[in-house]
C-alpha positions as CSV (number, residue, x, y, z in Angstrom):
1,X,183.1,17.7,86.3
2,X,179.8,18.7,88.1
3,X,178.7,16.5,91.2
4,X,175.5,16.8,90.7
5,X,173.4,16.1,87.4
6,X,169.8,16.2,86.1
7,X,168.8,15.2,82.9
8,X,165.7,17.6,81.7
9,X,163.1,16.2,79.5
10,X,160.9,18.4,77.3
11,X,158.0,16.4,75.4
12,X,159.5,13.3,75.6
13,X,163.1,14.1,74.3
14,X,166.1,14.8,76.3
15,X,166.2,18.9,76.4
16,X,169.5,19.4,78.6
17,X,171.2,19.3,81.6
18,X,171.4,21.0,85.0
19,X,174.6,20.5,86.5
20,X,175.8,21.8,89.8
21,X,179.6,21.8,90.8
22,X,180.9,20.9,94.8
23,X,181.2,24.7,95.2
24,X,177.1,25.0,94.2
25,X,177.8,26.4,91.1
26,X,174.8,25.8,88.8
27,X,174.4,25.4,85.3
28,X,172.3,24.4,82.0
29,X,173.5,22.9,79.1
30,X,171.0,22.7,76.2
31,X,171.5,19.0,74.5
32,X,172.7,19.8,71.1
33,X,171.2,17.1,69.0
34,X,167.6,19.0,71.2
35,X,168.8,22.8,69.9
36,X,169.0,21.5,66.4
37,X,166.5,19.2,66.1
38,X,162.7,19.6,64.8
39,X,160.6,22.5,66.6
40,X,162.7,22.7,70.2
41,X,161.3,24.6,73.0
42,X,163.4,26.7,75.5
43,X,163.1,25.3,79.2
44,X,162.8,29.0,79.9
45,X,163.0,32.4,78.0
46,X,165.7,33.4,80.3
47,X,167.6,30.7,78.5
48,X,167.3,31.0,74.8
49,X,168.3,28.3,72.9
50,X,171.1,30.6,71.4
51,X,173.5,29.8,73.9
52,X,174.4,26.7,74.3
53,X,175.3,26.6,78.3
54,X,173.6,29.0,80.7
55,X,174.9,30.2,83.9
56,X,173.7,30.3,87.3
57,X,172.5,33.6,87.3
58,X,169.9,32.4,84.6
59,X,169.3,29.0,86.1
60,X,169.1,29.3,89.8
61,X,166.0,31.6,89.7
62,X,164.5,29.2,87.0
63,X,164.3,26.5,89.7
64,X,163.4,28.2,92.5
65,X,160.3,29.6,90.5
66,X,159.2,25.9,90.2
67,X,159.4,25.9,94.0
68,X,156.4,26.4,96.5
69,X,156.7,30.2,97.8
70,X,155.8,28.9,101.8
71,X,158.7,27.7,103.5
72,X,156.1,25.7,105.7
73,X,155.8,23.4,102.2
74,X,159.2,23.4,101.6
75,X,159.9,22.0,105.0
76,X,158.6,18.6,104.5
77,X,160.3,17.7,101.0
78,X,163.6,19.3,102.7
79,X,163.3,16.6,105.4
80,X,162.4,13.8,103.0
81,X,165.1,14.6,101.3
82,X,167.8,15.0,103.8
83,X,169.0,18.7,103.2
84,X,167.7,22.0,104.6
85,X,166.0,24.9,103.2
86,X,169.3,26.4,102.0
87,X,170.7,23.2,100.1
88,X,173.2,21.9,103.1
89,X,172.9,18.6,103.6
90,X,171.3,17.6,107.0
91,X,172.6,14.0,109.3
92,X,169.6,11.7,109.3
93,X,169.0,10.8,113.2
94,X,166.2,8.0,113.4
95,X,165.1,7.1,116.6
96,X,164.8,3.1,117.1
C-alpha cells in the first residue's frame, strides 16, 4: 500500500490517483469508472488513458512540470510545508 495518496480531479470528476510508496516510488492510476466514462481527458499525454497505472518514469516529470523552474520560489512552499527541495522531510524548530 502507497503512504502517500492524492486524489486528481479533472472537470469536476475524480480522474485518478497519484500514489507514492515509503521507498518514493511514484505512481498514477487512472480511476476506471473516469477511463470509461463519457469524453475523459488524459491528465497528460505521457499518460494515455490506455494504460490503466503509469509509472514513475511517466509521472515524476508530469509533476515537476507543474512546479516553478526557480528554486528561490520553491524555497518558501518547501518551508511551509516542512520538507526540502529534494522531498526529505525537514524537523520544524520554532523559536518561542
Amino acid at each position: 500500500m502507497a503512504d502517500k495518496q492524492l486524489f486528481v480531479y479533472i472537470d469536476g470528476r475524480r480522474a485518478g490517483i497519484v500514489s507514492q510508496a515509503n521507498q518514493g516510488n511514484t505512481t498514477f492510476a487512472d480511476d476506471e469508472e473516469y477511463r470509461h466514462g463519457a469524453n475523459p481527458i488524459p491528465l497528460s499525454l505521457s499518460m494515455p488513458l490506455t494504460r490503466q497505472k503509469h509509472p514513475s518514469r511517466a509521472v515524476v516529470p508530469f509533476l515537476q512540470g507543474l512546479l516553478p523552474d526557480n528554486e528561490a520560489r520553491l524555497a518558501r512552499p518547501a518551508a511551509e510545508n516542512q520538507t526540502s527541495l529534494d522531498g526529505s522531510a525537514q524537523e520544524r524548530h520554532e523559536s518561542r
